[in-house]
C-alpha positions in Angstrom: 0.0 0.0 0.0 1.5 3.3 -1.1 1.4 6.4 1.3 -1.2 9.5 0.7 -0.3 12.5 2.2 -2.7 15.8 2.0 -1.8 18.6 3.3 -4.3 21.7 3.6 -2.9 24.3 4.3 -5.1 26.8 5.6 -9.2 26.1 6.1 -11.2 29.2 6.0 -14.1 28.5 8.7 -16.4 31.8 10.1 -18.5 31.6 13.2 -16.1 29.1 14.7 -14.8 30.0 18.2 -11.1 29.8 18.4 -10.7 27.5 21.4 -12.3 24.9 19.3 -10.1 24.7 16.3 -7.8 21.9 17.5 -10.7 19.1 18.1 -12.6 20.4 14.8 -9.1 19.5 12.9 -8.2 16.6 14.4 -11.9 15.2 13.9 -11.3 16.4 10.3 -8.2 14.8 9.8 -9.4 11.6 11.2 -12.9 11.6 9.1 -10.7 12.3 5.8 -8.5 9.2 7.0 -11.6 7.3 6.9 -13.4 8.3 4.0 -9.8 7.8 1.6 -9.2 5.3 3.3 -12.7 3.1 2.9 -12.9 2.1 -0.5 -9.5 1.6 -0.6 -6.3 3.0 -2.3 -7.2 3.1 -6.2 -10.4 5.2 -5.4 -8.3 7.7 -2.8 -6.1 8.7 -5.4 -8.9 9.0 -7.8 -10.9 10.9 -5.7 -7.8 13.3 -5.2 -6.3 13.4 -8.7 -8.4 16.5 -9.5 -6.7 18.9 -6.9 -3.1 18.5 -8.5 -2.0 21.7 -9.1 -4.9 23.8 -8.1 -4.4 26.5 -5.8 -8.2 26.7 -4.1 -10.7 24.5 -3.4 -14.4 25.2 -3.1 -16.0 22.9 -0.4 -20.1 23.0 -1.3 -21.9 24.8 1.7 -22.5 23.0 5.0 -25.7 23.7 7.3 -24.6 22.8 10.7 -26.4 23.9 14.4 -24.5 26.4 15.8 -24.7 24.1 19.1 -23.1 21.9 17.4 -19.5 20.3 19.5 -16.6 20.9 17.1 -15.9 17.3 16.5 -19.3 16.8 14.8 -18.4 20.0 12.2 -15.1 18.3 11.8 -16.3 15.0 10.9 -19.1 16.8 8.7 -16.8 19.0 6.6 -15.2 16.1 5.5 -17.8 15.5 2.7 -17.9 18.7 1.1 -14.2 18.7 1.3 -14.2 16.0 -0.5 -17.0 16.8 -3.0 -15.5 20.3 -3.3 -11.9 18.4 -4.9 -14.2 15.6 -7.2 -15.8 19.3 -8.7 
């Protein structure tokens, strides 16, 4: 199995309080780890071939409650992450 490294590196999030950056990440992180890693390594790199070379990537909007703990918004963005670099 080969490696896959992605490296973002800066994620534009407004209305998100500060203090809960670190967990939203690391639930991101871990939900992208997942979702590449699910269907297994052919369809990862497929599903990241498009972002090679591109400077910006568009996630589609995500309707979240703002009560909402930071490692449910991390695991949520994952989706349109990955939706935003299939586009």
């Amino acid at each position: 199995m080969s490696r896959l490294v992605l490296h973002i590196d800066r994620l534009v999030l407004h209305g998100i309080d500060p203090k809960d950056a670190e967990a939203l990440v690391s639930a991101l992180q871990e939900e992208l780890q997942r979702q590449l890693g699910t269907n297994g390594e052919a369809d990862a790199l497929a599903a990241l071939r498009g972002i090679v070379g591109r400077s910006r990537i568009k996630a589609p909007p995500l309707r979240i409650t703002r009560s909402a703990p930071p490692e449910t918004l991390g695991r949520a963005l994952a989706g349109p992450i990955l939706r935003g670099v299939k586009s």
